[in-house]
N, C-alpha and C positions, 0 to 999 in steps of 0.2 A: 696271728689269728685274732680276728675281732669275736669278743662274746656277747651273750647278753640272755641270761646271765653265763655263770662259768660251765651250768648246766648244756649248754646251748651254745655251740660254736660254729658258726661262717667261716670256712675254710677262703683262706686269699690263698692267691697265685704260688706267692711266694713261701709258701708252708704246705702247701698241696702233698709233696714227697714225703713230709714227716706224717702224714694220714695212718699209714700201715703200720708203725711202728707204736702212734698214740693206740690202734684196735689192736695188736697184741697185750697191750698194758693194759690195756682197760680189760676188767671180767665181762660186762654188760657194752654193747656199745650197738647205737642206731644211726646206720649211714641215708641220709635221703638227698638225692639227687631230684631238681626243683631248675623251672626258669620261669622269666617273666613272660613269656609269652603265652604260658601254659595256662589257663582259667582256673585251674585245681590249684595251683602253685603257692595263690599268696595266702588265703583261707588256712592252706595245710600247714603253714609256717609258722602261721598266728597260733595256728592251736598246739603247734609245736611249744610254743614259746609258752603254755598253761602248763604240760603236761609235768613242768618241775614243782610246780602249785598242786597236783594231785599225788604227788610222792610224799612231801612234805604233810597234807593235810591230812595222808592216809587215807582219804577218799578211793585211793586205788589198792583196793582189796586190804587195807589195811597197813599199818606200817611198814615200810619197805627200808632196813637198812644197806642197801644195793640199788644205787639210780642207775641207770644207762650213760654213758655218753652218747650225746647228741649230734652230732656234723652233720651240717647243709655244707652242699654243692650247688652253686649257682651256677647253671651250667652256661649260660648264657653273656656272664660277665667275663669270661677270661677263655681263650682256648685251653689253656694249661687245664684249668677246671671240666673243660669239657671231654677231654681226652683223658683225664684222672677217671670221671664216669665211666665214660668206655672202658676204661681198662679194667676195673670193677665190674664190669658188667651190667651197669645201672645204665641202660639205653634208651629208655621211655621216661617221658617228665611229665608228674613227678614221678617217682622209682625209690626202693627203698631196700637196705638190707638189714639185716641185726647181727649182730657177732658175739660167739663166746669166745672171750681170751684171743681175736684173730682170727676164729673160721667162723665161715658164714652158716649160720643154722636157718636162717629163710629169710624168703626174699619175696619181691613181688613180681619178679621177672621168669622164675623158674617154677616156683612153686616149691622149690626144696625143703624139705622138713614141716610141711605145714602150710607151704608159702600160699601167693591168691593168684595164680597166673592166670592172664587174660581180667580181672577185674578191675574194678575203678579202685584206686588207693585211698583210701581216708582213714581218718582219725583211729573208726573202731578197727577197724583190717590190721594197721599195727600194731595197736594195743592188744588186738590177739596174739600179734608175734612175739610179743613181750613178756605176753604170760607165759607163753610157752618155754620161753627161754629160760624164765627166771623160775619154772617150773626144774628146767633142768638144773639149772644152778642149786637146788635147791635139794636136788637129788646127791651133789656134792658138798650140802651140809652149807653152803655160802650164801644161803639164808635169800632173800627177795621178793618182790610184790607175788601176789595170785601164787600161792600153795599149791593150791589144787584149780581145778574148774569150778569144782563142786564152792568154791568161795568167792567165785563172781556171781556180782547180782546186776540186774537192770539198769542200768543206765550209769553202773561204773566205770571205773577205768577200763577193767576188762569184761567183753561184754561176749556170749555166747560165739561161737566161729559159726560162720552161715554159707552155706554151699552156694558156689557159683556156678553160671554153665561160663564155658569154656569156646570161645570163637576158634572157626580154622581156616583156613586159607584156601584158595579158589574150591569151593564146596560141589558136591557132586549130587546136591540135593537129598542124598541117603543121611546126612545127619539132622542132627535136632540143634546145631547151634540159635540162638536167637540173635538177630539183626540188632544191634544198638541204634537209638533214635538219638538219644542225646551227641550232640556236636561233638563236644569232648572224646565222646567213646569213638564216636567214628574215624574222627582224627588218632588217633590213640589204635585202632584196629589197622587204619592203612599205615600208619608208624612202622606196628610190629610185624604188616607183611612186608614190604620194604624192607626192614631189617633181616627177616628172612630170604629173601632176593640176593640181595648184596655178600650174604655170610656164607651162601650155597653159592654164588658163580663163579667160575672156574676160568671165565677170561676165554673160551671157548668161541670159537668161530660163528659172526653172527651175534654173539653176545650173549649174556647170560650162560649156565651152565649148571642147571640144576636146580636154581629157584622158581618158587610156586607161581609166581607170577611174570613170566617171559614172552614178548610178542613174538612176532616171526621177524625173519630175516632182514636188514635193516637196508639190503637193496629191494626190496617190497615196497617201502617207505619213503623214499624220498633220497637217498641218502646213496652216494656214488661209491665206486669203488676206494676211489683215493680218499676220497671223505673217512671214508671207516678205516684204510688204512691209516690216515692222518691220526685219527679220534685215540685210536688202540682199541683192541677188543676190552681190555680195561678197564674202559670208558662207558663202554656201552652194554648195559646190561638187557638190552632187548624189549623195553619199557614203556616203551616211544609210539606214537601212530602219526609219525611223518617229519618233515625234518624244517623244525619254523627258519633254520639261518638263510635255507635258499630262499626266501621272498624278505626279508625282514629288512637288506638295503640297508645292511653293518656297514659304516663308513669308519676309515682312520681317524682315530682322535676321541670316539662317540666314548660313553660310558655304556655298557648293556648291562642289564638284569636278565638271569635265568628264574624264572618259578617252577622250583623243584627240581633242583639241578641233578641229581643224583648222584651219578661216580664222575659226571662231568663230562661228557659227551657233546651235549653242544657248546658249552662252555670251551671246550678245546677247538673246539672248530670255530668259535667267533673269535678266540683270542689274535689270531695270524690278521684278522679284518680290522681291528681295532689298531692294533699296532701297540709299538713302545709307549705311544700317547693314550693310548685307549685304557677302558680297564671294563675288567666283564666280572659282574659280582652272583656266585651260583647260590640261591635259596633252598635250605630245606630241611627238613624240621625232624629226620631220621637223625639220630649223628652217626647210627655206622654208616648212613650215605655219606657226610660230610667227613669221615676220617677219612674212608674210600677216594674223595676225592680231592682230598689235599695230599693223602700219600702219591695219588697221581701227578698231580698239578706238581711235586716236589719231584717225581721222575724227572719229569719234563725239562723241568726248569724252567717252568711258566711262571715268568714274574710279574704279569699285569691280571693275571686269573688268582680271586681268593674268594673261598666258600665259608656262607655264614651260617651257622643254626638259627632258623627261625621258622614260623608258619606265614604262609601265603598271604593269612589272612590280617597278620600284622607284620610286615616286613620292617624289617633291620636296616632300612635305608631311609637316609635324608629325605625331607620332600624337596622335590623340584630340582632333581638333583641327575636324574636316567635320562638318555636320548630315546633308548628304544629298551621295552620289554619284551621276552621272549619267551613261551613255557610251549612243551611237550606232553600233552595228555597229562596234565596233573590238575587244572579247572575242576574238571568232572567229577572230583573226590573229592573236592570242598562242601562241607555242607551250607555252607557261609559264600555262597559264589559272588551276591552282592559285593558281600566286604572286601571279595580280593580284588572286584573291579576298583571299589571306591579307593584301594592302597594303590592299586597301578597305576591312579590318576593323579593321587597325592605326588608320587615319587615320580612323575615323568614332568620333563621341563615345558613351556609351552611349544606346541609343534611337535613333540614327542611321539612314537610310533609305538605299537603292537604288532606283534607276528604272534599266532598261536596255531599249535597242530593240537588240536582235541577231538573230542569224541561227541553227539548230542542223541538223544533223544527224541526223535520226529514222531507227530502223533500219530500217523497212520499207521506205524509197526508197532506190533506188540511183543514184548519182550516176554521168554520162560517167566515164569513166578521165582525160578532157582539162581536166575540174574540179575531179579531185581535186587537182593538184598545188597547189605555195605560189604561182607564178605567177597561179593562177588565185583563189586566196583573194584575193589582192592586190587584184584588182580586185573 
């Protein structure tokens, strides 16, 4: 493990297994899983890297003989890494747990104990978990920052907990969730419905099975019988609004990009076009999609198909390096459409092709008020 300082450790590949056994040992310990593609990521890091300067200084509610251990997860630099998250349950970046002694007392994923589910992650969000933790340690006599509440002040370590509203998933307009404007959130909103998608399907006929956000039937769409038998129901979570391989003119040999591959549906169905020479790289910035479809890709025994974690709007590929781009209804959810154009032109060779099956907007319809929002894009 690289530190810096001892407070503060960057978990590598090759130390990843010994994680659970360093949060048993430890009394205080804060897991935060982080990538670089994430905008919130390097900010949180840095101020990660202060937060042993306000233990030390006592600035955080006072002398604190009990620090946390600190572990990043870079999820983006090592699959081992990324799949260590997953299995944590750290599925959004950045994401965060705190542990006493080994169990999780909250998190940012679930809310558990206090946690902040559906909010944006920052500095004060887990200085609140902190307190609280070391509130309970404290209740076992093992001493630690923030006593009480009643001993945080303005603009300390630990700063008041502040209620958040609560996003939900394809909305029926009877709630009061509020729409996120900021990019981050909304990438961050269609994350966590996709990751609900993916966790609900059942592999069921037609695709999907039980997640919030399932289209219809994927011979509706573009997509043949043999096609979907080829794909696996698996593969195909019902996600789609058409099917970009039939016009896209995959040749043997090409390299393809998928944007926003999901559990890998068309990604399986360009791999047989491309050939032994080919290679079809799936983009997407869920990693339960990306576990999804490497546990697939790994049935198969598809050896020219591998999925990356990354967002659309900053792709994980060379430039000048793709024959042909490919995405499936996943454009539409960018709040960033520009940028993903500007990445597709970076990364395509000269001559390079585009297939897209998406969804638009034409100004003579008017859309419910209850569709317009990012909740409802999600799905």
């Amino acid at each position: 493990m690289t530190t810096s300082p001892m407070f503060l450790t960057f978990l590598t590949p090759q130390e990843a297994s010994s994680l659970k056994n360093q949060l048993s040992s430890s009394p205080l310990s804060l897991v935060v899983a982080v990538a670089s593609f994430a905008s919130q990521s390097k900010a949180l890091v840095s101020q990660l890297a202060k937060l042993e300067a306000d233990y030390d200084s006592g600035s955080c509610c006072g002398p604190s003989p009990v620090k946390p251990r600190v572990f990043v997860i870079q999820t983006d630099q090592d699959e081992e890494l990324e799949e260590l998250a997953i299995e944590l349950g750290l599925k959004d970046v950045p994401s965060f747990q705190i542990y006493l002694g080994g169990s999780v007392v909250s998190d940012s994923g679930t809310g558990k104990n206090g946690g902040v589910r559906n909010s944006i992650v920052t500095m004060d969000v887990i200085r609140n978990g902190l307190r609280d933790a070391t509130t309970a340690l404290n209740s076992k006599d093992s001493g630690g920052c923030c006593p009480s509440t009643a001993a945080s002040t303005k603009g300390g370590c630990c700063p008041p907990s502040t209620s958040t509203n609560s996003a939900v998933c394809c909305p029926d307009g009877s709630n009061t969730a509020v729409a996120p404007t900021d990019p981050s959130e909304v990438l961050r909103l269609v994350q966590r419905s996709y990751a609900q998608t993916v966790n609900h399907s059942g592999g069921g006929e037609g695709g999907g099975g039980g997640g919030c956000c399932v289209s219809v039937s994927p011979t509706l769409i573009g997509y043949t019988q043999q096609q979907i038998l080829q794909a696996g129901t698996d593969s195909n979570l019902g996600l789609g609004c058409g099917n970009p391989t039939s016009f896209a003119g995959i040749q043997a040999g090409e390299t393809v990009v998928d944007l926003g591959s999901g559990a890998g549906v068309d990604c399986f169905l360009s791999a047989p076009l491309v050939g032994d020479e080919g290679r079809i790289i799936g983009v997407d910035m869920t990693p339960d999609m990306v576990f999804k479809a490497r546990q697939n890709a790994q049935k198969r025994g598809a050896s020219n198909v591998e999925f990356r974690l990354g967002e659309i709007e900053h792709l994980p590929v060379g430039d000048s390096t793709v024959d042909c781009v490919i995405s499936n209804c996943v454009i539409n959810l960018s709040p960033q459409k520009q940028q993903v154009f500007q990445e597709i032109y970076r990364v395509l060779k000269p001559g390079g092709r585009i297939a897209i099956s998406d969804v638009i907007i034409r100004p003579e319809k008017i859309l419910p008020e209850r569709l317009k929002t990012a909740e409802a894009l999600a799905c």
